[in-house]
C-alpha positions as a LaTeX table, in Angstrom:
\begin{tabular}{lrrr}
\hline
Residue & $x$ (\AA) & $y$ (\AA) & $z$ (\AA) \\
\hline
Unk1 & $-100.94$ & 14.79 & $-20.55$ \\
Unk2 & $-98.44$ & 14.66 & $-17.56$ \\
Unk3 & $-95.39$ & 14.46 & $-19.37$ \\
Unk4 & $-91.45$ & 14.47 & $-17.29$ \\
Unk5 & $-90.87$ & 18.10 & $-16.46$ \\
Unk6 & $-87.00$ & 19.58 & $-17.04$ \\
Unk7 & $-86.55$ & 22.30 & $-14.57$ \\
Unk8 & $-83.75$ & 23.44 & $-15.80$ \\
Unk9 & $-82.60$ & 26.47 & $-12.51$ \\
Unk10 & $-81.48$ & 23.20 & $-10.96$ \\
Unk11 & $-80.82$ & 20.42 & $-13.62$ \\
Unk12 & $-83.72$ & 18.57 & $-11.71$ \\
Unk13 & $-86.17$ & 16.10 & $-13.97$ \\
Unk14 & $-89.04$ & 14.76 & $-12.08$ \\
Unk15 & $-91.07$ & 12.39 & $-14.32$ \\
Unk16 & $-94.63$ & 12.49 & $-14.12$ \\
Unk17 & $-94.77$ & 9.25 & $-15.31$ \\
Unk18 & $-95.13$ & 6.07 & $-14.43$ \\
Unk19 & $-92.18$ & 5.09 & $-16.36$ \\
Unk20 & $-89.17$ & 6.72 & $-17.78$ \\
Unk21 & $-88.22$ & 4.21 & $-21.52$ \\
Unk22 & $-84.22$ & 4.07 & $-22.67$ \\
Unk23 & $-83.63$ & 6.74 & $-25.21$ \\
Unk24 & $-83.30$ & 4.26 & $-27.66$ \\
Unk25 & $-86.70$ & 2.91 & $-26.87$ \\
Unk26 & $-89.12$ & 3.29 & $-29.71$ \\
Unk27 & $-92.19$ & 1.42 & $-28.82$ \\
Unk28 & $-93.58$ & 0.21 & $-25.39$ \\
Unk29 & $-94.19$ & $-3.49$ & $-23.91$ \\
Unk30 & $-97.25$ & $-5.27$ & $-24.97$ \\
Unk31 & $-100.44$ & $-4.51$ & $-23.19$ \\
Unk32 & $-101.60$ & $-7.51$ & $-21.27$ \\
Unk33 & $-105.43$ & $-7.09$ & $-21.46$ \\
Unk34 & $-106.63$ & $-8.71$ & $-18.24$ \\
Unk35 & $-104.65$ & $-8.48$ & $-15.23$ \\
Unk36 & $-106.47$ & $-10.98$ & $-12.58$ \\
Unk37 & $-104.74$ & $-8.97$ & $-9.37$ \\
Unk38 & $-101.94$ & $-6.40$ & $-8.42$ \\
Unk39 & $-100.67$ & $-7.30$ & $-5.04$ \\
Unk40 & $-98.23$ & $-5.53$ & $-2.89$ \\
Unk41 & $-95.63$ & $-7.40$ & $-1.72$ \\
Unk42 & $-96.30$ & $-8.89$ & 2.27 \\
Unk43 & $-94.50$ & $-6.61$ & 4.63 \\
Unk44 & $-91.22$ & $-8.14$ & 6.45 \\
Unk45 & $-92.25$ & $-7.28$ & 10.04 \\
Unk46 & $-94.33$ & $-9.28$ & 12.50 \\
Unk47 & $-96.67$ & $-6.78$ & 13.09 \\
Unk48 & $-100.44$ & $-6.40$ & 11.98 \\
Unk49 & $-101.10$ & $-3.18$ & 10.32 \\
Unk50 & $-103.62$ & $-0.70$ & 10.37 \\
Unk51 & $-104.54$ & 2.46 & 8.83 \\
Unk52 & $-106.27$ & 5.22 & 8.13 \\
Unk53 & $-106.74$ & 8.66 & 5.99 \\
Unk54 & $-106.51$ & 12.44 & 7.55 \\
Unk55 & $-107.69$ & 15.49 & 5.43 \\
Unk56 & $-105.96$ & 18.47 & 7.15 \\
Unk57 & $-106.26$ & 22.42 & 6.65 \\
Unk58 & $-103.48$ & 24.86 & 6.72 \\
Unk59 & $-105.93$ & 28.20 & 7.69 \\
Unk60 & $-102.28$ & 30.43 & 7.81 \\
Unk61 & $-101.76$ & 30.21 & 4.55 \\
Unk62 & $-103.15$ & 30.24 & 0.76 \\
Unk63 & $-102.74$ & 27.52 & $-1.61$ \\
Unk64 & $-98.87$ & 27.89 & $-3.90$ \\
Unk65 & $-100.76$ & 26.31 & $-7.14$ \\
Unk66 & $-104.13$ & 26.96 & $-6.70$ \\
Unk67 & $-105.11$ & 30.62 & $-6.26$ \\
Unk68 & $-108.97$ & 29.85 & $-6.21$ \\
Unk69 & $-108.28$ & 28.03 & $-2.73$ \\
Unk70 & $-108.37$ & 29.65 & 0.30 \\
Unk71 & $-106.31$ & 27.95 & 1.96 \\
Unk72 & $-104.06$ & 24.65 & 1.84 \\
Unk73 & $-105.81$ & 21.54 & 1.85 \\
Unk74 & $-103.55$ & 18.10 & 2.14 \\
Unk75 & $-104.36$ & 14.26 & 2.59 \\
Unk76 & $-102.38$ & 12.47 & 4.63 \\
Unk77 & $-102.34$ & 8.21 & 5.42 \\
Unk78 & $-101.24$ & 7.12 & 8.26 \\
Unk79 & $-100.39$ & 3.32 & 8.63 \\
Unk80 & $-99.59$ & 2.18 & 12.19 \\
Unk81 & $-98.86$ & $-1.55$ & 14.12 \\
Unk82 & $-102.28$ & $-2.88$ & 14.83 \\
Unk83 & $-102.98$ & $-4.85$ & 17.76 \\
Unk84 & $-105.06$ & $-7.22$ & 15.35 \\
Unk85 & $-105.78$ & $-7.65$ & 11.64 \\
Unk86 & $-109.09$ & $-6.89$ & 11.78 \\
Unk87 & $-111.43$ & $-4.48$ & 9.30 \\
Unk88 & $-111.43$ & $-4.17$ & 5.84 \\
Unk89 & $-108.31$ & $-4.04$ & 3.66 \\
Unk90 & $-107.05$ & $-0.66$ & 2.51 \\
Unk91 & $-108.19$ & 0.52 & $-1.00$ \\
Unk92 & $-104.93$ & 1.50 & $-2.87$ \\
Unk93 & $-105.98$ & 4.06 & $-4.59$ \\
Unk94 & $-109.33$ & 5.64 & $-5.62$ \\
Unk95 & $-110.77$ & 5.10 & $-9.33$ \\
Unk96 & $-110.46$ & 9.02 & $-10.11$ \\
Unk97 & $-107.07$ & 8.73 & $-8.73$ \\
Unk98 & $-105.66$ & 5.58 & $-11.10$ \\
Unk99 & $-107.48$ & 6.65 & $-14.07$ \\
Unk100 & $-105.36$ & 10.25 & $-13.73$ \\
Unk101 & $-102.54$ & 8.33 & $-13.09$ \\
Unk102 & $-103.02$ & 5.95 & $-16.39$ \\
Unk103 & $-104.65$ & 8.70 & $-18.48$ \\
Unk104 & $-101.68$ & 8.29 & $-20.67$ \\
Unk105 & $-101.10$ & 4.69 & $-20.94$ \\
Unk106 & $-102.53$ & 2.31 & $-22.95$ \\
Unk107 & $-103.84$ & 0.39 & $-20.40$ \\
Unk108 & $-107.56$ & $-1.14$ & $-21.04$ \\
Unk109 & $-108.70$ & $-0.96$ & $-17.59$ \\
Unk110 & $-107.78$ & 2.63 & $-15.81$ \\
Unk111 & $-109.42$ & 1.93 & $-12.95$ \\
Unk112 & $-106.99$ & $-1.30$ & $-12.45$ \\
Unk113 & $-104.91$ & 0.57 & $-9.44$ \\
Unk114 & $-107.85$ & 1.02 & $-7.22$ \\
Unk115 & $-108.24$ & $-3.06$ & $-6.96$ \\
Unk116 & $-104.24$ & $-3.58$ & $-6.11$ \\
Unk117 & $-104.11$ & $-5.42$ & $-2.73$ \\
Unk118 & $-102.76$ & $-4.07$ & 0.31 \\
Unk119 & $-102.06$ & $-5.71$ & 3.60 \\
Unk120 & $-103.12$ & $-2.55$ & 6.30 \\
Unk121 & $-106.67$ & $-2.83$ & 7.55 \\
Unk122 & $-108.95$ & 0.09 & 7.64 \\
Unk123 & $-108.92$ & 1.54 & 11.61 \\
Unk124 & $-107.67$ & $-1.46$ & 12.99 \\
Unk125 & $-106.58$ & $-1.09$ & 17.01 \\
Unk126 & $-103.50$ & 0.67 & 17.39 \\
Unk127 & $-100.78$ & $-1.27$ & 19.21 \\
Unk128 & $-99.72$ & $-0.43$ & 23.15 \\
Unk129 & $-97.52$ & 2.25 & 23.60 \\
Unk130 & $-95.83$ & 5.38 & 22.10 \\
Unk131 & $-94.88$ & 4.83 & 18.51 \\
Unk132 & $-91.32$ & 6.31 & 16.41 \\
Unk133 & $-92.77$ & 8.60 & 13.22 \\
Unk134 & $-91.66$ & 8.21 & 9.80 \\
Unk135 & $-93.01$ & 11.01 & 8.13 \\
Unk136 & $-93.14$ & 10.69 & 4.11 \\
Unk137 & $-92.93$ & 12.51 & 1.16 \\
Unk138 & $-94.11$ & 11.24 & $-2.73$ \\
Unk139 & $-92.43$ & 11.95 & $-5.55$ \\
Unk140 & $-93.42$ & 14.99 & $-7.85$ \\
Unk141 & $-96.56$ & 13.88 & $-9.75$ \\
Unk142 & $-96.39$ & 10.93 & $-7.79$ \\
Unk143 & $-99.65$ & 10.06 & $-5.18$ \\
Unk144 & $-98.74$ & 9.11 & $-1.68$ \\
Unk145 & $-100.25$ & 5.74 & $-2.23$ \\
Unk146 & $-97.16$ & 4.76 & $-4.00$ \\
Unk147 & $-95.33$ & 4.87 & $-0.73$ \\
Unk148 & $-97.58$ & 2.01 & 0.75 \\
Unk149 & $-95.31$ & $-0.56$ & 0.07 \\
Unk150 & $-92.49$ & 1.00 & 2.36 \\
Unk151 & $-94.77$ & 2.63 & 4.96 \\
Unk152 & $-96.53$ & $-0.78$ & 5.66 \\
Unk153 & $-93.17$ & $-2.40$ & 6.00 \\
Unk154 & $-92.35$ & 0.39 & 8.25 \\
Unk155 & $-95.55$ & 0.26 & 10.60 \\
Unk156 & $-94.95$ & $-3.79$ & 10.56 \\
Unk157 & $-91.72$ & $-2.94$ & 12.40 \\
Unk158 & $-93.58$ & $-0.75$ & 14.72 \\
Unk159 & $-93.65$ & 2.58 & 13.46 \\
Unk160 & $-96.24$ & 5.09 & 13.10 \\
Unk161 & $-96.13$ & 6.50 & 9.47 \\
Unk162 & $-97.42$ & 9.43 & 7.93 \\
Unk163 & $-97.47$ & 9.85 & 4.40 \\
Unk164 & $-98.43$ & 13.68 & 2.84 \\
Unk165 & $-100.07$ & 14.21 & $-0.56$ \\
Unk166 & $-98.46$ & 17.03 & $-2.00$ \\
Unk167 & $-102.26$ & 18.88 & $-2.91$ \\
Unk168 & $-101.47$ & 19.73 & $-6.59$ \\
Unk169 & $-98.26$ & 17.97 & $-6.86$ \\
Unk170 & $-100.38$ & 14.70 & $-7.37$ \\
Unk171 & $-101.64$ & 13.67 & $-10.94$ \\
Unk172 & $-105.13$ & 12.73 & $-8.83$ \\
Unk173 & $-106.00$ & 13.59 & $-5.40$ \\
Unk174 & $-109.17$ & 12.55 & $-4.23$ \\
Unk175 & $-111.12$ & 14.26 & $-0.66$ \\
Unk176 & $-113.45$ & 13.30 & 1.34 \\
Unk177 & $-116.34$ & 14.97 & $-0.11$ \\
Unk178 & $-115.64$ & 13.40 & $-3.78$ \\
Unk179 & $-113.22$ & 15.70 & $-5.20$ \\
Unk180 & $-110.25$ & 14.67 & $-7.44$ \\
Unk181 & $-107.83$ & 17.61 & $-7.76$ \\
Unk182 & $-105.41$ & 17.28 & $-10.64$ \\
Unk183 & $-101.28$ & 17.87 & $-10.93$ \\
Unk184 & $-101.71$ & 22.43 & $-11.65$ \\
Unk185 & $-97.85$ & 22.30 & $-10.39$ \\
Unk186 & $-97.24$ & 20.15 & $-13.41$ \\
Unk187 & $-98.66$ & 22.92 & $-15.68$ \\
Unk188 & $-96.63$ & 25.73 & $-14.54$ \\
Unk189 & $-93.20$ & 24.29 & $-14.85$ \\
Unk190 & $-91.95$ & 25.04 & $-11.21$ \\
Unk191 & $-88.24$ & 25.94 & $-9.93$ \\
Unk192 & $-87.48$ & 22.81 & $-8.01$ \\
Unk193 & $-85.88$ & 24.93 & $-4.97$ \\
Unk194 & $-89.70$ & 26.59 & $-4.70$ \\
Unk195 & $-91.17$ & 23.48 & $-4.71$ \\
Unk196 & $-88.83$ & 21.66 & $-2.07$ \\
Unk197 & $-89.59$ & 25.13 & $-0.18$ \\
Unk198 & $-93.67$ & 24.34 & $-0.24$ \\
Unk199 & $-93.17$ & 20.41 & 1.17 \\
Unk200 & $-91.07$ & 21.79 & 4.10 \\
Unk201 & $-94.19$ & 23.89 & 4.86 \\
Unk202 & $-96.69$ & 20.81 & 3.97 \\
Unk203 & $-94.42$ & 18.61 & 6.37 \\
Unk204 & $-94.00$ & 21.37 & 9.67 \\
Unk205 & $-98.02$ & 21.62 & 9.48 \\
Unk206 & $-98.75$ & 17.67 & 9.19 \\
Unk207 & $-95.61$ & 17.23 & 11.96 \\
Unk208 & $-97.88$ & 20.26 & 13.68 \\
Unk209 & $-101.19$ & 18.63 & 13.60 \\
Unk210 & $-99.56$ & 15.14 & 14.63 \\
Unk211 & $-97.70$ & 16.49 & 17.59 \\
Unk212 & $-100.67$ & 18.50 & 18.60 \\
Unk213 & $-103.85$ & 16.58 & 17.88 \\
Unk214 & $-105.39$ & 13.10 & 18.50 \\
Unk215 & $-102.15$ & 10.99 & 18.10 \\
Unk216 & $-99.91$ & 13.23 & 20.37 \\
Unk217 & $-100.05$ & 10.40 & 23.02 \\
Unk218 & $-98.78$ & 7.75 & 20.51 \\
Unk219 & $-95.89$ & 9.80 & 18.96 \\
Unk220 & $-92.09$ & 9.31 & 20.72 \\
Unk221 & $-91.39$ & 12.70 & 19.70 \\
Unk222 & $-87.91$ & 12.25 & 20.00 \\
Unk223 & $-88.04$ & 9.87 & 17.42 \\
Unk224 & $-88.64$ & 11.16 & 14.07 \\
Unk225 & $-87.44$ & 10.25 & 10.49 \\
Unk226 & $-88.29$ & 11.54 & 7.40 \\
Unk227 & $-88.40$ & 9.81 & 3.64 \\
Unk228 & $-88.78$ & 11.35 & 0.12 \\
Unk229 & $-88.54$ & 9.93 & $-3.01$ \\
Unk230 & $-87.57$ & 12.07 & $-6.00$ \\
Unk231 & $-88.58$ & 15.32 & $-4.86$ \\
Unk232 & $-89.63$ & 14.38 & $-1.64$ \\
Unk233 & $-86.45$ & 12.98 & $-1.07$ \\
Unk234 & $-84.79$ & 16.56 & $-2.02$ \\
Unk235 & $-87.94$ & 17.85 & 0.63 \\
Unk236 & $-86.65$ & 15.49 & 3.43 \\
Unk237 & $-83.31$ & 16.91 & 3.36 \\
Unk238 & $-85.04$ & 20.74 & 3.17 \\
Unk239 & $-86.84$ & 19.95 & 5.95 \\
Unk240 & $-84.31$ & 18.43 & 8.27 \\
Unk241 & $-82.47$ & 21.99 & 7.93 \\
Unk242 & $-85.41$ & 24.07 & 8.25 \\
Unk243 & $-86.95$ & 21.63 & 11.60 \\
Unk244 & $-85.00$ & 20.01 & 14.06 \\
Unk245 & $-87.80$ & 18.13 & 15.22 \\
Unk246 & $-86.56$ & 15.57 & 12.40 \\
Unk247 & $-83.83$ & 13.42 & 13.24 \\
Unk248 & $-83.14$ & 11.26 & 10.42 \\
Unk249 & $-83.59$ & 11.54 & 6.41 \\
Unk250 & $-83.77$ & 9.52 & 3.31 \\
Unk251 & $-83.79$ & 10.54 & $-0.27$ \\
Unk252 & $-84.61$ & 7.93 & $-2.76$ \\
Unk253 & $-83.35$ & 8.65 & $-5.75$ \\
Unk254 & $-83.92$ & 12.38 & $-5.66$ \\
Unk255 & $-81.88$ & 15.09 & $-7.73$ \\
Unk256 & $-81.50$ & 17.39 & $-4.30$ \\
Unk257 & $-79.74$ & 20.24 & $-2.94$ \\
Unk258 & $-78.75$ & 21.15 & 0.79 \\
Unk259 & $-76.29$ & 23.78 & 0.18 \\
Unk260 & $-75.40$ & 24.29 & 4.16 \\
Unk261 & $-74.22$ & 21.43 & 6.86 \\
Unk262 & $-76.73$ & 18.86 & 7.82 \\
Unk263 & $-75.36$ & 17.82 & 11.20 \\
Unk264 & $-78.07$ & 14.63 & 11.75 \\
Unk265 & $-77.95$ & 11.21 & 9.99 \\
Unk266 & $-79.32$ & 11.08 & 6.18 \\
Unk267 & $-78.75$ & 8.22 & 3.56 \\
Unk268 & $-79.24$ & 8.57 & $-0.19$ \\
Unk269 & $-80.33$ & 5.19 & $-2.38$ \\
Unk270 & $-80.27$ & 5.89 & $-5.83$ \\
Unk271 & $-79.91$ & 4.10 & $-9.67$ \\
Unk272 & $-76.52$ & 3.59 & $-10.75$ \\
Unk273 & $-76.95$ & 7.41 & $-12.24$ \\
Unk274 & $-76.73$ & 8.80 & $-9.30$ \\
Unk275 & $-72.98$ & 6.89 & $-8.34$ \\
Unk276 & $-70.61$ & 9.19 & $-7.36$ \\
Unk277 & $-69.27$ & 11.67 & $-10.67$ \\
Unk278 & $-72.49$ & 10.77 & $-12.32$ \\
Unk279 & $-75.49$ & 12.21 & $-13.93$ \\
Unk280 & $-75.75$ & 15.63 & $-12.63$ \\
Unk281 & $-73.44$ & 15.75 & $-10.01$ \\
Unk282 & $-76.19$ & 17.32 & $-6.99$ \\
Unk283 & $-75.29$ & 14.04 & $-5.10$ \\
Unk284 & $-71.95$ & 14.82 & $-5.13$ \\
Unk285 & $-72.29$ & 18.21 & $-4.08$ \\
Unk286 & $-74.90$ & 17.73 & $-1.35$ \\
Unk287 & $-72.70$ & 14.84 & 0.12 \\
Unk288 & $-70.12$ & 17.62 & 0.82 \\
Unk289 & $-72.67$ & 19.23 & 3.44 \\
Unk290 & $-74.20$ & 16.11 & 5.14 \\
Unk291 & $-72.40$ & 16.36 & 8.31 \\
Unk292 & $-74.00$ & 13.86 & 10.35 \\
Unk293 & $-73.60$ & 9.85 & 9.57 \\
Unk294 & $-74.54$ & 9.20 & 6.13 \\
Unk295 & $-74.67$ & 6.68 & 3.49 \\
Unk296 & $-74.59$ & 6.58 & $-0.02$ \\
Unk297 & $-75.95$ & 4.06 & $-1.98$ \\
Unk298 & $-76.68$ & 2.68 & $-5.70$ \\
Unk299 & $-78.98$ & $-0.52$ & $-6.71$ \\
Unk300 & $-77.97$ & $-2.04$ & $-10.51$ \\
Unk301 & $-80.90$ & $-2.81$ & $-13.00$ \\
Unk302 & $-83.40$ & 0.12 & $-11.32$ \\
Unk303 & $-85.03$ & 2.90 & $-12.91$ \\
Unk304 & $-86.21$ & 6.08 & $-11.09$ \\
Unk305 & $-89.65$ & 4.46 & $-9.79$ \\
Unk306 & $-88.20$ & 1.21 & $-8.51$ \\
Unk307 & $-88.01$ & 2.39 & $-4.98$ \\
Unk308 & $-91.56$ & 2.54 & $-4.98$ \\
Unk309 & $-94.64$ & 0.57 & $-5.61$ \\
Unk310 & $-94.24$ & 0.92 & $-9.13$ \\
Unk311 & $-91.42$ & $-1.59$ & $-9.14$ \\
Unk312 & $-94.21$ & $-4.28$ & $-8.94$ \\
Unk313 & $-97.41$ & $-2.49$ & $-10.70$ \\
Unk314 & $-96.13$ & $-1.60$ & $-13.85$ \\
Unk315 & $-94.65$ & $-4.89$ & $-15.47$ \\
Unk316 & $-97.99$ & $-6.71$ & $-15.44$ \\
Unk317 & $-100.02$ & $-3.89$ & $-16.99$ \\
Unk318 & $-97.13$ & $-3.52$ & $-19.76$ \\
Unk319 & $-95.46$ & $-0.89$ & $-19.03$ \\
Unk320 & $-91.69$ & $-0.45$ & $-19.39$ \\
Unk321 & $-90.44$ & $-1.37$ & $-15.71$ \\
Unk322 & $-87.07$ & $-1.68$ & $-14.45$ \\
Unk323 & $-84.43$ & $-4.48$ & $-15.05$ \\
Unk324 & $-84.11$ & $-5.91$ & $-11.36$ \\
Unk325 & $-87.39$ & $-7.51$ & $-10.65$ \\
Unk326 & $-89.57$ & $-5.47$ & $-9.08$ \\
Unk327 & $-90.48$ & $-7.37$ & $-5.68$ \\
Unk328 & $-86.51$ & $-7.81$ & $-5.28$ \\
Unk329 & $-86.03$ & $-3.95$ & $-6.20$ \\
Unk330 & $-88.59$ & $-3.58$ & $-3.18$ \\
Unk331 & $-86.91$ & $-5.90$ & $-0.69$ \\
Unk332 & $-83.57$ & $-4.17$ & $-0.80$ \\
Unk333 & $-85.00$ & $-0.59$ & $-0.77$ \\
Unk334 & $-87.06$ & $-1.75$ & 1.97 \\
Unk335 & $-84.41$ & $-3.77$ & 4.07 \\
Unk336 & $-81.90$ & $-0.40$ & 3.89 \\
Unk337 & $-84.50$ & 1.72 & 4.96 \\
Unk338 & $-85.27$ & $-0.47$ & 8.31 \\
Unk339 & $-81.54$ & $-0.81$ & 9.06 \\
Unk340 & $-80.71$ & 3.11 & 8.90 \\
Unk341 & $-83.69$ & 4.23 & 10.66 \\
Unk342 & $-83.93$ & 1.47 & 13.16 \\
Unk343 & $-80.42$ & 2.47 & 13.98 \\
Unk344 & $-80.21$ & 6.25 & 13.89 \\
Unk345 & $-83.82$ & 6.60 & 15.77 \\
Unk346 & $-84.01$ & 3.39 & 17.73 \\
Unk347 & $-80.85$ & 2.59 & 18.56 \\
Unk348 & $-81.11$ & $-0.80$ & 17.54 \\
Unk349 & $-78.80$ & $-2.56$ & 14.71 \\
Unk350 & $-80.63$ & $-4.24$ & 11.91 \\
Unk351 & $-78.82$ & $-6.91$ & 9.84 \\
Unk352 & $-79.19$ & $-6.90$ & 6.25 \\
Unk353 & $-78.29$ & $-9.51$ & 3.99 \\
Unk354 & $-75.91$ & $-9.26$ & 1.23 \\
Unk355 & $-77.51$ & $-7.63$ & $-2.01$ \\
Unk356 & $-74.90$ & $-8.07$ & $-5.08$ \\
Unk357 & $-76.88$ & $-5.49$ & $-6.82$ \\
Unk358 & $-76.27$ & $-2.86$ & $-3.69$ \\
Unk359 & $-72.52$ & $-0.87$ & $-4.26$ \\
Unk360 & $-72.45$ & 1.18 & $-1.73$ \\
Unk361 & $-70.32$ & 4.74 & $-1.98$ \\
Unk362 & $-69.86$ & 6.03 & 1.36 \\
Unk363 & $-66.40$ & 5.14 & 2.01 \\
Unk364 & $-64.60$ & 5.99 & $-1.40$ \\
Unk365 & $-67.62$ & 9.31 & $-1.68$ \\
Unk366 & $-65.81$ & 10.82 & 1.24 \\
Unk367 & $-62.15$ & 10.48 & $-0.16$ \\
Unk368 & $-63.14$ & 12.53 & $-3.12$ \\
\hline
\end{tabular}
């Protein structure tokens, strides 16, 4: 069973779990036992999107969780503007990989996650020109696939996006030649700082391989963002200190530390726990050292996996989901992202609508 892990060296949780039930809760929704389809929501930009998978391998150095492996294995999706919608549509997620993630749900079908819809076609044309990255960063015990949402979004608006499986860090990872790996990290009860310290090497390689390999020619390299959620989000931040090459971060809703000055833009989205003098108070402490323009805000009626796709999947299968409706959860988290990093890496100012359940903390944050 993946249950939420407590690393207690830095007061970080990181639930394994698809969702995280009020204390008080005592028994879960009711199961709905047929669920016709599970569709992401449409992305925003006016772009077709394509994509496809990488499988990369780190020779310089062993696995952290695995000490039967040689050497460090990742997958990594990269969704893109298209020049057409052409190909098949993506698969979400293998059936290995959303049976490990519902192993412990009482949800009839497991294999229901590798049906949800996507909107990126397999290999479609690239679109003209060099493309800004967004490199990105799951969750602990969280696949990469429950990024897509954002990362389509994202390549709609004409980025390139790369999203890394943690090998390991993932309940289910599943390779090219049929392998499923399972979540080892979540066995051994890791220190969060060590593994923060293993995504900033995941991220260098991938940003490596990228900058080096088949999609040099497409890649502005002077335009490159990173996002995390949960511990990826606590990884972005790491990685921005430890690679300049990164010019922008955002942590979604990720207990983090940066514990020196971050000189380059970074905004933090987060559940009402994470307002300023809440919960465990890493926000507030990291804020301190983010040097660069920054901004700091909450979202009323989420949980922690509302930033992602999970904000839409788990309602319909029964499990207990956030208060804000999940597509709505999506839109904001989505619009925010597109305005910071549109801004910080393009240049270019977004608008975004009002959202009454956005307070945002940057102003009265920095009086503190």
């Amino acid at each position: 069973m993946h249950k939420s892990l407590a690393l207690t060296a830095l007061t970080l949780t990181f639930p394994a779990t698809l969702a995280t039930p009020p204390a008080h809760a005592t028994a879960t929704a009711p199961v709905q036992a047929h669920v016709s389809e599970l569709k992401l929501p449409a992305p925003t930009g006016r772009r077709p999107v394509g994509t496809e998978s990488l499988h990369l391998v780190d020779r310089s150095r062993r696995d952290p969780w695995n000490p039967d492996a040689e050497h460090r294995e990742l997958m990594v999706t990269l969704w893109y503007p298209a020049k057409k919608a052409v190909g098949a549509r993506a698969a979400y997620m293998t059936r290995a990989e959303s049976e490990a993630v519902l192993a412990d749900y009482d949800v009839p079908d497991k294999s229901v996650f590798s049906r949800v819809v996507t909107h990126a076609r397999l290999k479609a044309p690239v679109a003209k020109g060099r493309l800004p990255l967004v490199v990105m960063s799951p969750g602990f015990s969280f696949p990469r696939a429950t990024l897509t949402s954002l990362a389509e979004d994202f390549a709609a608006r004409g980025y390139l996006v790369a999203a890394v499986e943690h090998t390991y860090e993932s309940v289910g990872t599943t390779f090219p030649d049929g392998r499923t790996t399972t979540c080892l990290a979540c066995e051994q009860r890791p220190d969060g700082a060590d593994v923060a310290a293993g995504r900033v090497k995941d991220v260098r390689f991938v940003l490596d391989e990228l900058l080096d390999g088949r999609w040099a020619r497409r890649i502005d390299r002077g335009k490159i963002a990173m996002v995390g959620h949960s511990m990826g989000g606590y990884a972005a931040a790491q990685t921005m200190l430890a690679d300049r090459r990164i010019k922008a971060g955002v942590n979604l809703d990720g207990t983090f530390k940066v514990g020196k000055p971050l000189k380059r833009p970074f905004m933090v989205i987060g559940t009402p726990s994470h307002a300023p003098g809440e919960g465990s108070g890493s926000w507030d402490e990291a804020w301190t050292h983010l040097k660069g323009p920054k901004r700091w805000i909450t979202v009323a009626g989420t949980d922690h996996a509302a930033f992602v796709d999970y904000a839409v999947l788990r309602k319909p299968l029964g499990i207990p989901a956030q208060q804000l409706d999940g597509a709505r959860a999506l839109e904001i988290t989505r619009a925010h992202l597109a305005a910071f990093v549109d801004r910080h890496l393009l240049g270019r100012r977004t608008p975004v609508k009002n959202h009454p359940e956005v307070t945002d903390h940057s102003r009265t944050a920095a009086k503190s």
